[in-house]
PDB file with SEQRES, HELIX, SHEET and CRYST1 records, atoms N, CA, C and O in Angstrom:
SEQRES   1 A   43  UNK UNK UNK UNK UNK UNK UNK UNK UNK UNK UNK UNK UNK          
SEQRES   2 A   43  UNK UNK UNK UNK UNK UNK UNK UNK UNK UNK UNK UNK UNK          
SEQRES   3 A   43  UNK UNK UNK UNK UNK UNK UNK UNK UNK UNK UNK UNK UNK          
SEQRES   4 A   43  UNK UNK UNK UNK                                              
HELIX    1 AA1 UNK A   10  UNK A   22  1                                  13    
HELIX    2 AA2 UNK A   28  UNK A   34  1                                   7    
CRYST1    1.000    1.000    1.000  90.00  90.00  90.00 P 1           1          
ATOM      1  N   UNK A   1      -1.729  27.039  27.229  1.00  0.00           N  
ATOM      2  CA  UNK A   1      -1.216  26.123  26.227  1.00  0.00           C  
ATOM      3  C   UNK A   1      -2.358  25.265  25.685  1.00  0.00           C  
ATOM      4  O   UNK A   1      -3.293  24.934  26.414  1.00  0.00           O  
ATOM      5  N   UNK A   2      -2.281  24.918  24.443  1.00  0.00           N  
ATOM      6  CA  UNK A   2      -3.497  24.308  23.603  1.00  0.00           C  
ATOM      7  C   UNK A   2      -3.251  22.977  23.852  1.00  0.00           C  
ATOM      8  O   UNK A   2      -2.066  22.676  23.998  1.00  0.00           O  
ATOM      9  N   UNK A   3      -4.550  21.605  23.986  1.00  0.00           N  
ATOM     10  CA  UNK A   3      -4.319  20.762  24.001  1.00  0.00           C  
ATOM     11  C   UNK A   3      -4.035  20.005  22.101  1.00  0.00           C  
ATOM     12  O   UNK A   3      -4.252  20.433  20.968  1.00  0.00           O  
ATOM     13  N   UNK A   4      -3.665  19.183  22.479  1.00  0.00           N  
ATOM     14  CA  UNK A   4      -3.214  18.441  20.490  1.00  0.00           C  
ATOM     15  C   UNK A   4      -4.377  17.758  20.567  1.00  0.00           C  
ATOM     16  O   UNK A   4      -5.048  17.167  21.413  1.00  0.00           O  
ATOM     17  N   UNK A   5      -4.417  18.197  18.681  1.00  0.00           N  
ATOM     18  CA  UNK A   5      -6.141  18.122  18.048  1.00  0.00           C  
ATOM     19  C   UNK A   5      -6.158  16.637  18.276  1.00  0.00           C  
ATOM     20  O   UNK A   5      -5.188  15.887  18.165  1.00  0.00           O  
ATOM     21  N   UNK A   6      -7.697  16.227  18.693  1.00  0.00           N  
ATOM     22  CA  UNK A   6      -7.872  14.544  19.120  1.00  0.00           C  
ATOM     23  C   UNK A   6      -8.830  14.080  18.035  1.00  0.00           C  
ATOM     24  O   UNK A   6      -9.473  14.930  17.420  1.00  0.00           O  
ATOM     25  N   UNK A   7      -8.944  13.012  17.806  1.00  0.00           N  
ATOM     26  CA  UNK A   7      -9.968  12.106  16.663  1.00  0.00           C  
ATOM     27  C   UNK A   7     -10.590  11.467  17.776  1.00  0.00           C  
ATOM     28  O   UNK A   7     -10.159  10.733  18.664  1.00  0.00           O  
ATOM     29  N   UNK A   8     -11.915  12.015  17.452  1.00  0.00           N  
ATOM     30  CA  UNK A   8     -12.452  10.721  18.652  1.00  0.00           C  
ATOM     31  C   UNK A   8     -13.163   9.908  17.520  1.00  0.00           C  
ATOM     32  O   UNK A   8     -13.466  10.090  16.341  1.00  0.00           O  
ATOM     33  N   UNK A   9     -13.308   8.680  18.688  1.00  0.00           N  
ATOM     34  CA  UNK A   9     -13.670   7.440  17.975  1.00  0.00           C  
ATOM     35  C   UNK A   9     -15.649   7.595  17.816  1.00  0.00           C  
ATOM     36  O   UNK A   9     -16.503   8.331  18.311  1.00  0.00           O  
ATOM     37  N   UNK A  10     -15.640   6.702  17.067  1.00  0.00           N  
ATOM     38  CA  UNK A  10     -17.339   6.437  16.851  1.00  0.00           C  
ATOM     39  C   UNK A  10     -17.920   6.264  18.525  1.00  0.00           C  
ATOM     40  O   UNK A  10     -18.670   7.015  19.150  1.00  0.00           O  
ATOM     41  N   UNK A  11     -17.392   5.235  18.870  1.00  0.00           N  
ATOM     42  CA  UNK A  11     -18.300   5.317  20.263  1.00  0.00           C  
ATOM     43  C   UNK A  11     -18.093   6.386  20.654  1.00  0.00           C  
ATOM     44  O   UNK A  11     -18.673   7.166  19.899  1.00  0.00           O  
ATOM     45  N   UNK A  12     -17.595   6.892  21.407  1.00  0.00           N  
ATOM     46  CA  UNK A  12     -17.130   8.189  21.891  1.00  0.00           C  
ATOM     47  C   UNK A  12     -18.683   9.311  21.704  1.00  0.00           C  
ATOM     48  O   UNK A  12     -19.543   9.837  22.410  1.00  0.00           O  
ATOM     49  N   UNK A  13     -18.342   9.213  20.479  1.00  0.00           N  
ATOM     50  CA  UNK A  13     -19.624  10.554  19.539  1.00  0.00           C  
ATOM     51  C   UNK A  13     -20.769   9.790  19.722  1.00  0.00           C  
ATOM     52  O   UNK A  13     -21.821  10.430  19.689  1.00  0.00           O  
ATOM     53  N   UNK A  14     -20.857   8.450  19.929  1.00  0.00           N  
ATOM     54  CA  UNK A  14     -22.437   8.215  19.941  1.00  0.00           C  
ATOM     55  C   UNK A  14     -22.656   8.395  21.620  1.00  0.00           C  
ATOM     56  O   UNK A  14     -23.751   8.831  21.976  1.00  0.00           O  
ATOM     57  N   UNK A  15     -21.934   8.165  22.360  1.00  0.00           N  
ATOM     58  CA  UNK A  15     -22.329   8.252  23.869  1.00  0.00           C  
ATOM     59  C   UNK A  15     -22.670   9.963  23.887  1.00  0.00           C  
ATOM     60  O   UNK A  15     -23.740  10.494  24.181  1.00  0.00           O  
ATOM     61  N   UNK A  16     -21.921  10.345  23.644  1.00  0.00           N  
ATOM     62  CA  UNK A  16     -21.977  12.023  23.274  1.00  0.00           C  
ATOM     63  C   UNK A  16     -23.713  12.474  22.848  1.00  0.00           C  
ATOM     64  O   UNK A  16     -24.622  13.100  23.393  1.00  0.00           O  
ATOM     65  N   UNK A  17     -23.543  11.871  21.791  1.00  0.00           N  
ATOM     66  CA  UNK A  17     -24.866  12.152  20.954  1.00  0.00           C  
ATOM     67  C   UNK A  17     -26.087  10.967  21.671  1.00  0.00           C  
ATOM     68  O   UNK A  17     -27.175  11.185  21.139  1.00  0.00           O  
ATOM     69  N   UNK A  18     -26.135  10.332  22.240  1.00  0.00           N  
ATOM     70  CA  UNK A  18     -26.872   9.900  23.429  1.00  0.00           C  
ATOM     71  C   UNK A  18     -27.361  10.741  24.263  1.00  0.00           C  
ATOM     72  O   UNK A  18     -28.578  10.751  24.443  1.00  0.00           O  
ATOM     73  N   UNK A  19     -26.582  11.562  24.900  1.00  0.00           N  
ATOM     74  CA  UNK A  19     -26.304  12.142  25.789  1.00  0.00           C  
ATOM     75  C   UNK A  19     -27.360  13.363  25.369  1.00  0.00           C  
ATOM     76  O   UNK A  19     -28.373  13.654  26.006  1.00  0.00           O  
ATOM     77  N   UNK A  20     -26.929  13.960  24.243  1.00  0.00           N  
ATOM     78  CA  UNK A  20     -27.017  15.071  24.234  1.00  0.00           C  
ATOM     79  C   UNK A  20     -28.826  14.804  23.456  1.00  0.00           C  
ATOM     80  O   UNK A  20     -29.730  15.632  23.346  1.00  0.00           O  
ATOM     81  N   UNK A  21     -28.810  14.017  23.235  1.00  0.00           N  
ATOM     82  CA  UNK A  21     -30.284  13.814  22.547  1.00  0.00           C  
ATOM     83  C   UNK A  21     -31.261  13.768  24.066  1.00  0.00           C  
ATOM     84  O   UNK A  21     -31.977  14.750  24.261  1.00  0.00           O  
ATOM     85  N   UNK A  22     -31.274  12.743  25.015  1.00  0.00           N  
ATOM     86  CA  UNK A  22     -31.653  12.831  26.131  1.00  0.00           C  
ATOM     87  C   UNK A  22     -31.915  14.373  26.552  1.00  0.00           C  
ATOM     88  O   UNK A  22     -32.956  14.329  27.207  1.00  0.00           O  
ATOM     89  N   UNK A  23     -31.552  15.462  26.501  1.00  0.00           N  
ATOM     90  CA  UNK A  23     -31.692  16.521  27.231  1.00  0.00           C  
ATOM     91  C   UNK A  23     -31.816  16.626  28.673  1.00  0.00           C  
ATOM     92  O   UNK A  23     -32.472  17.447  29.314  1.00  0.00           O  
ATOM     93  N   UNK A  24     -31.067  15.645  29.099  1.00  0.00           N  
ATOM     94  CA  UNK A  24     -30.795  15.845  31.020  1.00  0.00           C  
ATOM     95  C   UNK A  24     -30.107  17.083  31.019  1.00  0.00           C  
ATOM     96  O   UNK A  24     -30.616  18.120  31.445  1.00  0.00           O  
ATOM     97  N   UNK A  25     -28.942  17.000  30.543  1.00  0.00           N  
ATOM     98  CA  UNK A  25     -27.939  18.084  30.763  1.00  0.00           C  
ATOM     99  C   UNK A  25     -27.802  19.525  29.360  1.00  0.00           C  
ATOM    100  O   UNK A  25     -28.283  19.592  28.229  1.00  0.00           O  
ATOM    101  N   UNK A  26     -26.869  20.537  30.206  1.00  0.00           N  
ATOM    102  CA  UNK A  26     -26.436  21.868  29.183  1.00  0.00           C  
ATOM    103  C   UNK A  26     -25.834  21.258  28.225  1.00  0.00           C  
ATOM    104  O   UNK A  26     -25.744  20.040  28.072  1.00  0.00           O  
ATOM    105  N   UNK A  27     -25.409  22.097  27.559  1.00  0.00           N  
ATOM    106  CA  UNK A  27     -24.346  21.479  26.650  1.00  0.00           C  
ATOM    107  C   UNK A  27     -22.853  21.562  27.369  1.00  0.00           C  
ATOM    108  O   UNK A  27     -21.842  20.904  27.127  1.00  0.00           O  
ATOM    109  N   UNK A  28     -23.081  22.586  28.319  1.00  0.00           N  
ATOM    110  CA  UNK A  28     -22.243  22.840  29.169  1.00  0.00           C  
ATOM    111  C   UNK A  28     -21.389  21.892  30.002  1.00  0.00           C  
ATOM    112  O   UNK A  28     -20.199  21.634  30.184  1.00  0.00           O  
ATOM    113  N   UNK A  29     -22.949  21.388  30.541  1.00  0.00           N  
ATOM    114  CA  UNK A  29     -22.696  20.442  31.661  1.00  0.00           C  
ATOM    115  C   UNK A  29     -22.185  18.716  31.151  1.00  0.00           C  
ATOM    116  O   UNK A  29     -21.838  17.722  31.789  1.00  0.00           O  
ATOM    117  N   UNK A  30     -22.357  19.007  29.739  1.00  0.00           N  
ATOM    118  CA  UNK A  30     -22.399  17.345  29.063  1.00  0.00           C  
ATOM    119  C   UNK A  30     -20.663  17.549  28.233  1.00  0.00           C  
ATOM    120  O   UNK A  30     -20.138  16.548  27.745  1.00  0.00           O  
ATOM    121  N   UNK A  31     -19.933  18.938  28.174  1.00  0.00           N  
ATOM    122  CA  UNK A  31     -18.642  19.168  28.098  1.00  0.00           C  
ATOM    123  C   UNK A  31     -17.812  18.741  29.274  1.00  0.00           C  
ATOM    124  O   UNK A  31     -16.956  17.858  29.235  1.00  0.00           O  
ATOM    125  N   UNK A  32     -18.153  19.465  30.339  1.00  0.00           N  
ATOM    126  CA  UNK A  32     -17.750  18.828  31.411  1.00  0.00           C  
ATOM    127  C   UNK A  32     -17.210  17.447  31.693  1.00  0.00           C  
ATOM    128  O   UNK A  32     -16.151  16.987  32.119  1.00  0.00           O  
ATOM    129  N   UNK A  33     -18.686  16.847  31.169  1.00  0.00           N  
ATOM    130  CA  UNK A  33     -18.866  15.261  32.374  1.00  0.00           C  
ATOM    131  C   UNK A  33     -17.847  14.596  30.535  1.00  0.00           C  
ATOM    132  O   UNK A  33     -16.865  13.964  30.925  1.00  0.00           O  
ATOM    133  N   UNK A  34     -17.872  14.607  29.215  1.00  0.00           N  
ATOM    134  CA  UNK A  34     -17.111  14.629  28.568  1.00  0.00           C  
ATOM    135  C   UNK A  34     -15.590  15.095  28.092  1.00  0.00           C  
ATOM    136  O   UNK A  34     -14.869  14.702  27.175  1.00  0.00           O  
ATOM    137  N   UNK A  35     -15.438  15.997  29.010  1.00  0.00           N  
ATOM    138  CA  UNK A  35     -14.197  16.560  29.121  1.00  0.00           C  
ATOM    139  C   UNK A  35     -13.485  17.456  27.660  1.00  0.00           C  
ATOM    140  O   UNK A  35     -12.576  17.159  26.885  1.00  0.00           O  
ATOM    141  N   UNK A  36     -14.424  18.680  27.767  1.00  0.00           N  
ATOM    142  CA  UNK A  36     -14.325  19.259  26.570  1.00  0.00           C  
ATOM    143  C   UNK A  36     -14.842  19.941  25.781  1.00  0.00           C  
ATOM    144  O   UNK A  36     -15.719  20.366  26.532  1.00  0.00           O  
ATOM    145  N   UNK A  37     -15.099  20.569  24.562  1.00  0.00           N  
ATOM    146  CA  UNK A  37     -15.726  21.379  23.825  1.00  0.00           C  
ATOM    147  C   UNK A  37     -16.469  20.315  23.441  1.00  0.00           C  
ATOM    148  O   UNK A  37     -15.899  19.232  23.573  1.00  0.00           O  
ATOM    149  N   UNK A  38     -17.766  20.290  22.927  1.00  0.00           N  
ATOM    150  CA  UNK A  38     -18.005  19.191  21.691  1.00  0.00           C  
ATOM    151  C   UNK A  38     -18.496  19.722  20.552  1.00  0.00           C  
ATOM    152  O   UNK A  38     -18.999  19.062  19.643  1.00  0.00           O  
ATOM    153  N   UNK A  39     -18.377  20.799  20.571  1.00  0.00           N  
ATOM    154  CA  UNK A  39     -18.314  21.376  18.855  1.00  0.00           C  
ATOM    155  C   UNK A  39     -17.567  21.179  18.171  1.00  0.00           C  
ATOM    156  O   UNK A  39     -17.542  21.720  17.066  1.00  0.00           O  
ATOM    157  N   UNK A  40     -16.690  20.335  18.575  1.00  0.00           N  
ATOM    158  CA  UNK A  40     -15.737  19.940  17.824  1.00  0.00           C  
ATOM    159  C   UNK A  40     -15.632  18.460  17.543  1.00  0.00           C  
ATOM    160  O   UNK A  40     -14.484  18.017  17.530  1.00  0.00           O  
ATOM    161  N   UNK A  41     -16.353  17.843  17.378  1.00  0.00           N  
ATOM    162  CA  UNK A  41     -16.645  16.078  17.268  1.00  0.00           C  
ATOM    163  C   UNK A  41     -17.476  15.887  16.483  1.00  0.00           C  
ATOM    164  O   UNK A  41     -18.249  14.940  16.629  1.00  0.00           O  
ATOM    165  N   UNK A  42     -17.545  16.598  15.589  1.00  0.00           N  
ATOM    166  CA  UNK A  42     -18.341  16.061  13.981  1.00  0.00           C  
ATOM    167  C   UNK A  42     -17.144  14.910  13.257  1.00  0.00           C  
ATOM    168  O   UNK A  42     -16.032  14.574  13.666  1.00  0.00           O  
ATOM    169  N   UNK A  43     -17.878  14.523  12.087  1.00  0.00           N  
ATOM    170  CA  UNK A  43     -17.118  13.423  11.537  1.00  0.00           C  
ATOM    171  C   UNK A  43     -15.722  13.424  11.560  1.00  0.00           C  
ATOM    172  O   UNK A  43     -15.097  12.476  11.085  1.00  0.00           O  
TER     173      UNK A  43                                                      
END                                                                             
């Protein structure tokens, strides 16, 4: 069963995009600890 489409908020995407700028983690591993796809959190 599909989860219902979410809006994330600005913070949200900048911790994200924090995150993902840092290069500690996969993209994998930064879905995870985010809970989720994040190809899907553009504007």
């Amino acid at each position: 069963m599909r989860r219902p489409h979410r809006n994330h908020t600005a913070e949200f995407k900048a911790k994200v995009a924090i995150a993902a700028v840092k290069g500690d983690q996969t993209l994998v591993a930064l879905a995870a600890r985010f809970d989720g796809p994040l190809w899907g959190t553009r504007g």
